[in-house]
N, C-alpha and C positions, 0 to 999 in steps of 0.2 A: 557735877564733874562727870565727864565722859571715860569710863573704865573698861577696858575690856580685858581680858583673862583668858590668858591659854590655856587646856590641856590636853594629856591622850601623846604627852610623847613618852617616848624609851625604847629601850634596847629591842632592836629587830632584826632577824636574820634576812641575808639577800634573798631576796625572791619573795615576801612578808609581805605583810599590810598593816599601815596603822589608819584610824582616824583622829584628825586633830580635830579639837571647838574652840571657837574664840565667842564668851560669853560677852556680851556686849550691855552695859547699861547705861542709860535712862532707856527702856525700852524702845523708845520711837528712833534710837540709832539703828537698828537692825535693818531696817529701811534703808537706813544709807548704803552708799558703796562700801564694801569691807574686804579688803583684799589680805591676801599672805604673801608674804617676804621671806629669806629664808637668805642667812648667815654662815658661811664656815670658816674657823678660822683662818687668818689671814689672808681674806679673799672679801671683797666687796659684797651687799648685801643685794639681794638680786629678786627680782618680781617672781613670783610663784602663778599666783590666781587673782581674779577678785569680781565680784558678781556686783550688780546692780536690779536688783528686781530680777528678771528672769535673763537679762542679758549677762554673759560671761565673757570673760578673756584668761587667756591663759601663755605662758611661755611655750612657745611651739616645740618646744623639744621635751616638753611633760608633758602636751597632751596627751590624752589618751591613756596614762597611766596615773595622772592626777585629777579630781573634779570636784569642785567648789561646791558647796550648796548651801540652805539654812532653813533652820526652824523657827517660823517667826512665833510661834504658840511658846517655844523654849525660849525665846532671843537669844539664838545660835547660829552661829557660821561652821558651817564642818570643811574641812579637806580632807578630803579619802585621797590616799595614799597605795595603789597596789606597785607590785612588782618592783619593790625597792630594792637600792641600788646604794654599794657603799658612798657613792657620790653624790648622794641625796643626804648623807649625814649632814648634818647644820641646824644650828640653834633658829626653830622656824618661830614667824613673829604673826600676828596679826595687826591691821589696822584699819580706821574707820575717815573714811572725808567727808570731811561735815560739808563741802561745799557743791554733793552731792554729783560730784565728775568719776566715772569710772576713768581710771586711767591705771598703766601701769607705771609712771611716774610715783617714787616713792617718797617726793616733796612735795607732792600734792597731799600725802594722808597727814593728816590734821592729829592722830589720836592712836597710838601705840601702847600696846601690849607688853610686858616683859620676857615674852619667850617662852617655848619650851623646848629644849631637846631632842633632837631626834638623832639615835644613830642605829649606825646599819653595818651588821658584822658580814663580811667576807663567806 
């Protein structure tokens, strides 16, 4: 079964930085596309990042203060996170497509995460 594992969220004040991991196992998923999502209450879940080999995408209004990457030695996807913003609070997800399409379509990922937490104080 395909598992992947957030963590690296909590409390951070504005202007901060976290890094998130999303641990990805059977190893050979690291490989696949593995984007992040990210959730705030009562608000639709919404594309973040998601990398494919060395190619990336990102939501145009985090670039440049968010960026994707991974450790395929650790079978790791990281988001770095600078220059947060209380409206970057949101329970952030990872996920994996098995059917190996970068996309930021979030019906395309195959294999979800449980979340972690992220907020961001004032």
């Amino acid at each position: 079964q395909v598992q992947l594992v957030e963590s690296g969220g909590g409390l951070v004040q504005a202007g901060g930085s976290l890094r998130l991991s999303c641990l990805v196992s059977p190893r050979t998923f690291t490989s696949y596309p593995v984007g992040w999502f990210r959730q705030a209450p009562g608000k639709e879940r919404e594309f973040v990042a998601a990398q494919l080999l060395t190619a990336t995408r990102y939501t145009e209004s985090l670039k440049g203060r968010f960026t994707i990457s991974r450790d395929n030695v650790k079978n790791t996807v990281y988001l770095q996170m600078n220059s947060l913003k209380p409206e970057d609070t949101a329970t952030y997800y990872c996920a994996a497509n098995a059917r190996r399409l970068l996309t930021t379509v979030q019906g395309s990922y195959d294999y979800w995460g449980q979340g972690t937490q992220v907020t961001v104080s004032s």
